[in-house]
N, C-alpha and C positions, 0 to 999 in steps of 0.2 A: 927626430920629430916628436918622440913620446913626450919631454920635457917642457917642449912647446904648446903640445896636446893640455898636458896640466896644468899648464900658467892660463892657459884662454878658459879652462875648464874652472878654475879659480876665479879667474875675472869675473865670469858669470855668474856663480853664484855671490860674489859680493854685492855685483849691478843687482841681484833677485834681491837680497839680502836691503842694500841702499833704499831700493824702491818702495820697500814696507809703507803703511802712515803709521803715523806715529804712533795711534789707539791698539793698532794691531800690538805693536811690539809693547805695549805699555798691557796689554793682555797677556804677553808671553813669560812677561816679569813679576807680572804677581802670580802666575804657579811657580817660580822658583821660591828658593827659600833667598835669604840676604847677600847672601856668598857668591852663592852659585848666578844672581843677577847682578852681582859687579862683577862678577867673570866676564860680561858677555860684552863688557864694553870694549875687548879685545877685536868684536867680530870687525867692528864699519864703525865709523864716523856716526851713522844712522844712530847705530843701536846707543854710544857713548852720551848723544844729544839726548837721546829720548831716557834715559839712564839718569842723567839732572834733572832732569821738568818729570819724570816719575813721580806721580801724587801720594804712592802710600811709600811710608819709610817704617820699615821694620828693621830696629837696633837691638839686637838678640844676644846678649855676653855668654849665652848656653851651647850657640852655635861655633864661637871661636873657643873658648873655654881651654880645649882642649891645645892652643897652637900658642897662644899671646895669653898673657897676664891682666890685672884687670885695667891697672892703667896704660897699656896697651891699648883696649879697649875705648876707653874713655877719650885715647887720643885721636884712635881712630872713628869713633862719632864725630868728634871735633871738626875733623880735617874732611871728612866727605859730605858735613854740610856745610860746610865752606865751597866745596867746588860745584854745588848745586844750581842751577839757573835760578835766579833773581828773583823771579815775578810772578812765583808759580804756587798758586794755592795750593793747600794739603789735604787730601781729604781723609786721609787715617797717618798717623805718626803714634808710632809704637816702639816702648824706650824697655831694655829688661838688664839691668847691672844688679850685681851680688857686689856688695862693699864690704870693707874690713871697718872703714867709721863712715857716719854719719854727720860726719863735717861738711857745713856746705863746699862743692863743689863746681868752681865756675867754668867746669864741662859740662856738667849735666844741669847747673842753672841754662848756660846757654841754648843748650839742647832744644829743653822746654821753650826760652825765650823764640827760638827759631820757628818753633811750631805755632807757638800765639799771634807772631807778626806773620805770619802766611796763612791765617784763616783757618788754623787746622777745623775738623767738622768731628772729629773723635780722637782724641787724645787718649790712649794708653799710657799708665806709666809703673813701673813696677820695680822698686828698688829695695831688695834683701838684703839683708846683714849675713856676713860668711856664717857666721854662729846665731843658726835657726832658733835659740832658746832665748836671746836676749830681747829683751823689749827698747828696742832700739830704734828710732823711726829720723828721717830724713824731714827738715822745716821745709815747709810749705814753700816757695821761692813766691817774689811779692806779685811779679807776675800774672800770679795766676788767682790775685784777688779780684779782675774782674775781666769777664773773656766774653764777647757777643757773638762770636760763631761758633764753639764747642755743642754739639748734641748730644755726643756720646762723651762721658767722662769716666774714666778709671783709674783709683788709686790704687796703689798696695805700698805700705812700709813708709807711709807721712803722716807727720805731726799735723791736724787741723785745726789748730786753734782760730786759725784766722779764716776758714773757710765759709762761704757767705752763696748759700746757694741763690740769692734773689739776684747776683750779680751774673748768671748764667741763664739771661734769659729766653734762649733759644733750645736747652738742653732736654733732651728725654731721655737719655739711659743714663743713670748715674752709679755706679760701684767702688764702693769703698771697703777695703778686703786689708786684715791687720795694719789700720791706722790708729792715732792716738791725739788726743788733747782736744776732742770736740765732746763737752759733757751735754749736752742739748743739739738734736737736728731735727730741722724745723723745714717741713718738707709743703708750699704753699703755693710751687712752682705749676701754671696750669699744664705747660707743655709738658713737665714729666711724665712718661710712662711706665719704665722699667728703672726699679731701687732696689737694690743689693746692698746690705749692711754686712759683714764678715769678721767677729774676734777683732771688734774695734775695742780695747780696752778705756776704762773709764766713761765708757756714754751711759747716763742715767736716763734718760731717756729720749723717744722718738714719736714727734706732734706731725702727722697725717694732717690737713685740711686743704679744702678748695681744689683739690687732685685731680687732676683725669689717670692717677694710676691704673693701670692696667697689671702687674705684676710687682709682689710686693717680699724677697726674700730677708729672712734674717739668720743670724747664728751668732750665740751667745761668743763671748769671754770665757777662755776657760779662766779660774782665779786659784786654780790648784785643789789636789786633793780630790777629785771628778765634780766638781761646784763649778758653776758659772754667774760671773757676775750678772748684780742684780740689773734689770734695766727695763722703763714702763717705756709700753707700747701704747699709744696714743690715737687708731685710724677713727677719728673722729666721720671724719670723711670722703669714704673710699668707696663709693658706689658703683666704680666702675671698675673695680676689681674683680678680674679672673685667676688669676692664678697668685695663694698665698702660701709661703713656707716659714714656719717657723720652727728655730732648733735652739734648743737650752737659754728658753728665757724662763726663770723662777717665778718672776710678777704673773705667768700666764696662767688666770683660772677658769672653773667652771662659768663663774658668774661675766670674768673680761670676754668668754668664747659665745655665750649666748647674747651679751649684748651689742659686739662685735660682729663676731663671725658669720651667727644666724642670720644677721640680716642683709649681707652680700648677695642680693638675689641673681647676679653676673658670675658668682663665681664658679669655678669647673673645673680647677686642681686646689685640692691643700693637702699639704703635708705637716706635722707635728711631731715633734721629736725632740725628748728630753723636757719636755715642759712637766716638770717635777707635783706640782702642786695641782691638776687636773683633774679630776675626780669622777665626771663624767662628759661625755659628749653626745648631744643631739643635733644632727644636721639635716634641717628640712629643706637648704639650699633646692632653687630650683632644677641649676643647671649646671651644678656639681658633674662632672665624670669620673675622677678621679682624687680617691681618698684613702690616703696612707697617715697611720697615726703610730708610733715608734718609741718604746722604749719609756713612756708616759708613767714613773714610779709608783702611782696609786690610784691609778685610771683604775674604775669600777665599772662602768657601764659607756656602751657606746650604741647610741640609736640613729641608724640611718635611716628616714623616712621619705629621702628626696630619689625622686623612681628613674632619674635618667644616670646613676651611677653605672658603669663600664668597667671598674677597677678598684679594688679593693684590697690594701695591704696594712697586715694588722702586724706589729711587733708586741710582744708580752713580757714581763716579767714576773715575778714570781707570785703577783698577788693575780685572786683570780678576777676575770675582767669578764661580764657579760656583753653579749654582740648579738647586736637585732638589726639583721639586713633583710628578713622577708619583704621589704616594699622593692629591694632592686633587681625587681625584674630581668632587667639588661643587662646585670652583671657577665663580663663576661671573660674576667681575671680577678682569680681569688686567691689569697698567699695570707696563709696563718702562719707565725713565727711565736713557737714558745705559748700557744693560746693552752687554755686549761675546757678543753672542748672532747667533749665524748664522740665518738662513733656515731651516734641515733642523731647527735647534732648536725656531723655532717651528712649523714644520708637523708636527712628531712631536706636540710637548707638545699643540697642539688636538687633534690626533686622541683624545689618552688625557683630551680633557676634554669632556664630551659635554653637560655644560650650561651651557658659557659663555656668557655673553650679551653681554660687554661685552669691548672688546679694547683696549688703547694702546699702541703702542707711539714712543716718542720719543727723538729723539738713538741713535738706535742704527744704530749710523757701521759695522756690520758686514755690515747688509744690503743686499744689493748686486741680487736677483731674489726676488721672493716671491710665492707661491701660497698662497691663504687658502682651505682650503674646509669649509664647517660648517653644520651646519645650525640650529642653534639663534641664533649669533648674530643681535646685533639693534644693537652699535653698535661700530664699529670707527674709529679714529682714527690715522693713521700722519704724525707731524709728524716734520720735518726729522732724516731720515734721509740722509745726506749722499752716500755713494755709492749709492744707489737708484735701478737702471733701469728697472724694469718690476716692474709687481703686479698679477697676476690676482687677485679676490676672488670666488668663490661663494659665495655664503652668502642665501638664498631670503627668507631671513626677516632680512634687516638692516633698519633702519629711517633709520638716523644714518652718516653718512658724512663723515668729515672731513680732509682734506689739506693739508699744509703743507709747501713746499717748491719745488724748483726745477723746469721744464715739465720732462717728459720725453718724449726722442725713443721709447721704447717702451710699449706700451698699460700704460694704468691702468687695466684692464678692470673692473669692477664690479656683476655678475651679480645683481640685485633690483629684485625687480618694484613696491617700495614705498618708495623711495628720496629720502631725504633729505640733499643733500651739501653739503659747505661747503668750499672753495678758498681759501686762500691761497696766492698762488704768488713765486714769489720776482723780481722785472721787476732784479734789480740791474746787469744785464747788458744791460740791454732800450734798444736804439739805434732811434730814435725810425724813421728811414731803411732799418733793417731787413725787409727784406721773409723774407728766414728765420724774426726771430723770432716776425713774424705766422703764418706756415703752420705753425711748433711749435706756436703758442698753440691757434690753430681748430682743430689735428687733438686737443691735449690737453683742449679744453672739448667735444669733438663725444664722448669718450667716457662724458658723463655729459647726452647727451643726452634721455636719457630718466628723468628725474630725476621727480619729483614738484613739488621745490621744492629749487631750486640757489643758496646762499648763495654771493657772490662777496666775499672781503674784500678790501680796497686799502689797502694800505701804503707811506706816504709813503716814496719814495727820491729825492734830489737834488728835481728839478723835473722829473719825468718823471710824477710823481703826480696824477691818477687816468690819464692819456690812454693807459696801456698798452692797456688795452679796450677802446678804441677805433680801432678799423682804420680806414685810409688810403681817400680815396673809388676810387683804382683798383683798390685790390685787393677790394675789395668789388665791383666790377665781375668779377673772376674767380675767387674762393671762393665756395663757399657758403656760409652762414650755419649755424656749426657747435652752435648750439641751436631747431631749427625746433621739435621736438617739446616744447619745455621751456614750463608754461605760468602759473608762478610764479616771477620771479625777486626776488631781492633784493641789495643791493650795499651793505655798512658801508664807508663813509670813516672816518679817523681823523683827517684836515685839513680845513681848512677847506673846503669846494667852491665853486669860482669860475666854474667854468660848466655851469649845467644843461644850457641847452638842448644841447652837445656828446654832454654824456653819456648823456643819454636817446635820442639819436640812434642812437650807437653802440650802447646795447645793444637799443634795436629793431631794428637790421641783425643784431645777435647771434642775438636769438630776436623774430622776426618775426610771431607770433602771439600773443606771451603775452596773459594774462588778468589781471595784475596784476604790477606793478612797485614793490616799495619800496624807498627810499632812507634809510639812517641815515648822519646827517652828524654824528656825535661831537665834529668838531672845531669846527663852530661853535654846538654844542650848542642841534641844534632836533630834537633827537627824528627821529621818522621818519614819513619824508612817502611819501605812495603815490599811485599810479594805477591806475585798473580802467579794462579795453579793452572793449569789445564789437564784435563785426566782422558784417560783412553779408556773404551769399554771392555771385560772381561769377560769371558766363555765362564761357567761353571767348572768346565774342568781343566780348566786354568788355572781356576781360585783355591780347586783341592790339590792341584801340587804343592802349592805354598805353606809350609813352615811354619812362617812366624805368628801365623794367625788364626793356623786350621779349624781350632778348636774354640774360635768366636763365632760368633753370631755375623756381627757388623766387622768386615773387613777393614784395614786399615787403608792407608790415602799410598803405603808404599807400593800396590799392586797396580794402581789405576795412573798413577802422575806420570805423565810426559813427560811435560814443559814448564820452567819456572822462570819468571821474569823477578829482575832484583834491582830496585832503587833506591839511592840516596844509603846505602850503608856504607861504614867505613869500610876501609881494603884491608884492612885485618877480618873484621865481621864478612865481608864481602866471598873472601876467601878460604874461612872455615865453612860460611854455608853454601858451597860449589863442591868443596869437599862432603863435607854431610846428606845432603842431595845424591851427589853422585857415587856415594857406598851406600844409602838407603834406599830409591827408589830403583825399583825393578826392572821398569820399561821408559828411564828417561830419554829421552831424544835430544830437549836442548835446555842448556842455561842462558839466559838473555839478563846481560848487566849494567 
């Protein structure tokens, strides 16, 4: 009967499976990837039909890569739009092949041609050379000189000599991402909204008019040696422009950004990056929120005077840049990189910013003592700052706390009751026999003793890696353990880790009660493995029978541990530390693995 049971049991879900409509199953096809939705035309008859009349076609050569060759590939595009239903509009066809040449190819002419005669509404197309270095580009197929249902258009790796955007005139998003052969684009189309230019070599320039742009990206050519070809930007007429990015155009100056830029009264993202020839910037933008300026080689001055700014990213280089953001009020994401900015600069500028929430400061080689106090903050990040002594932080409501750099001999005080910190610190210097640079380390991790949950990173230097964190057994006989109160730790490796049981040692002499211990080993790429403690309470004269520790102050974790729960470690690791557990802890009861 059982075998009879399962045939009817199968029946039935086929009949469930047949009865779908066809939108349902055409929903359950676009969350697979390409593969795994011609799998499924195995299930029914249903799923096979709805499988050719399927609107979007995503051709992925990244997906098989691994199983079939390219012209494999090619052949197999070929032959499963051949067996597609007829008559069935496309509203996205998306093509991704890595070629050896750039020969036309009457697969992937067809391909495209298949997508033109079925109305596609967003053509994707994306065709790389095996060897990423050559300037190598695929001809345009004739095709696609003139298309009246395309909206969305994507190039990458085509020759566009003959590309003619007046002939696409339904289109708004257009990208063109390492293409070649168009020295003029002449952008006049009213329906366009969204233009992406991309390391199109040889374009001299780009003529904006008549636009309803709404989003306008670019990014230079590189032409060797860190230089990017030259190339004029042209927005004559872009008033309906909100969000601009531009990266490594030379033509782009002081005088092209005020005549241009300033007067985008729509806009509310820019970004600028690498525009070499820049010298200052004033943005009185009304409705700017967000402005990041990058890497600008002789950028001297930058004055923000438009007061609905929200976000604010400065990148610097080595010339010094003056920054006038007192009119933005509402800032409320600020990230200096590399700025030549004193202490007193940022402790005025938070004062006149009363809803910042987020703070970075990096490479800013000027601060030498800083005093953070605010009240709104909620994440502050201060990475290698090079002559940085001491940093007081008040700020009640921080959440995020993160440090990068070398120990310091004066407090890194840190004032929040809800504190989440992450350390990386710099061991380069760190001599194994040093009993100095153990007493800097303990008194610098005793200051973030009251953490919630205290990230420790470890960065491979020489052969000294991970063992800096782990103090010497005498001196652990006369410090105390400068995280007792800490009751979540966590430690990311970036090398391989070659001995547990050391390091779990060490950092339970670190913080002697925690609750939970994870380990991420990045470098031998096993995820992160954890421990949860549970500890039993102790009689005082319990504690003075004990040995190992009589003569401390703060007891260790071996007196107190019950129970230890172990996940996700290998069965080598697994199994040293069940052994190490169970010859060190005193009063264990259980291991859970």
């Amino acid at each position: 009967m059982r075998p009879r049971k399962k045939l009817e049991s199968s029946m039935v879900k086929e009949t469930i499976i047949s009865d779908l409509p066809e939108h349902i199953i055409h929903n359950v096809l676009s969350l697979l990837s390409t593969k795994d939705a011609a799998r499924t035309t195995v299930l029914s008859k249903r799923f096979r039909l709805a499988w050719t009349s399927f609107p979007i076609i995503d051709l992925d050569f990244t997906e098989f890569r691994n199983n079939i060759a390219i012209d494999q590939f090619l052949d197999f595009v070929r032959d499963s739009l051949q067996r597609r239903a007829p008559n069935i509009c496309v509203e996205k066809f998306r093509l991704l092949v890595v070629l050896r040449s750039m020969e036309a190819d009457n697969r992937i002419d067809g391909a495209i041609s298949y997508a033109i005669e079925h109305k596609v509404k967003e053509l994707d197309l994306h065709l790389l050379h095996t060897n990423n270095f050559n300037d190598l580009y695929y001809k345009l197929p004739s095709v696609l000189f003139s298309v009246d249902s395309v909206k969305v258009l994507k190039l990458k790796g085509f020759n566009l000599e003959t590309l003619d955007l007046e002939k696409f005139p339904l289109i708004e998003e257009l990208s063109l991402i390492s293409c070649a052969g168009l020295n003029n684009l002449r952008v006049s189309n009213g329906q366009l909204k969204i233009l992406e230019v991309k390391s199109c070599g040889g374009l001299l320039q780009i003529d904006i008019s008549k636009s309803n742009l709404r989003s306008f990206s670019f990014t230079g050519k590189h032409s060797g040696g860190g230089e990017y070809e030259n190339c004029q930007i042209n927005p004559a007429d872009c008033h309906s422009l909100t969000n601009l990015a531009i990266r490594g155009a030379p033509k782009i100056t002081s005088e092209w950004f005020d005549n241009y830029v300033s007067k985008l009264t729509l806009l509310e993202n820019l970004i600028l990056s690498e525009c070499k020839r820049l010298k200052k910037i004033y943005i009185p933008n009304p409705e700017v929120k967000v402005v990041e300026i990058k890497r600008c080689a002789v950028l001297g001055k930058i004055e923000i005077v438009a007061q609905n700014v929200q976000s604010f990213v400065y990148f610097g280089q080595s010339r010094p840049c003056q920054i006038k953001i007192t009119a933005c009020r509402l800032l409320r994401n600020l990230q200096l990189y590399g700025a030549n900015v004193e202490a007193r600069w940022i402790e005025e500028r938070l004062s006149q910013l009363p809803l910042l929430e987020s703070l970075r400061l990096c490479y800013c080689d000027m601060l030498r003592t800083l005093e953070v106090s605010h009240e709104q903050l909620k994440s502050f990040q201060l990475i290698n700052c090079s002559i940085l002594e001491k940093a007081v932080i008040y700020a009640p409501n921080l959440i995020y706390f993160r440090y990068e750099g070398k120990v310091l001999k004066s407090p890194l005080s840190v004032d929040s009751p809800h504190l989440e910190a992450e350390l990386t610190v710099d061991s380069g210097r760190y001599i194994t026999s040093s009993d100095e640079w153990y007493n800097k380390l303990r008194n610098f991790l005793g200051y973030f003793d009251h953490c919630k949950l205290l990230i420790l990173n470890c960065i491979p230097r020489r052969n000294l890696y991970p063992t800096f964190l782990i103090f010497p057994e005498d001196l652990r006989d006369t410090l105390l353990p400068p995280l007792f109160d800490v009751k979540h730790l966590k430690v990311k490796i970036e090398a391989q880790l070659k001995d547990i049981i050391s390091l779990v040692d060490g950092l339970l002499w670190l913080s002697p009660l925690l609750e939970t211990m994870s380990i991420i080993d990045s470098g031998s790429g096993g995820g992160e493995s954890s421990l949860k403690f549970q500890y039993a309470k102790s009689s005082v004269m319990e504690e003075m029978d004990l040995t190992c520790c009589h003569s401390r102050i703060i007891k260790c974790w071996r007196h107190h541990l019950k129970k230890v729960s172990m996940e996700n470690f290998s069965e080598s690791d697994r199994m040293r530390l069940m052994d190490y557990f169970g010859r060190k802890a005193m009063r264990l009861e259980t291991i859970e693995t």
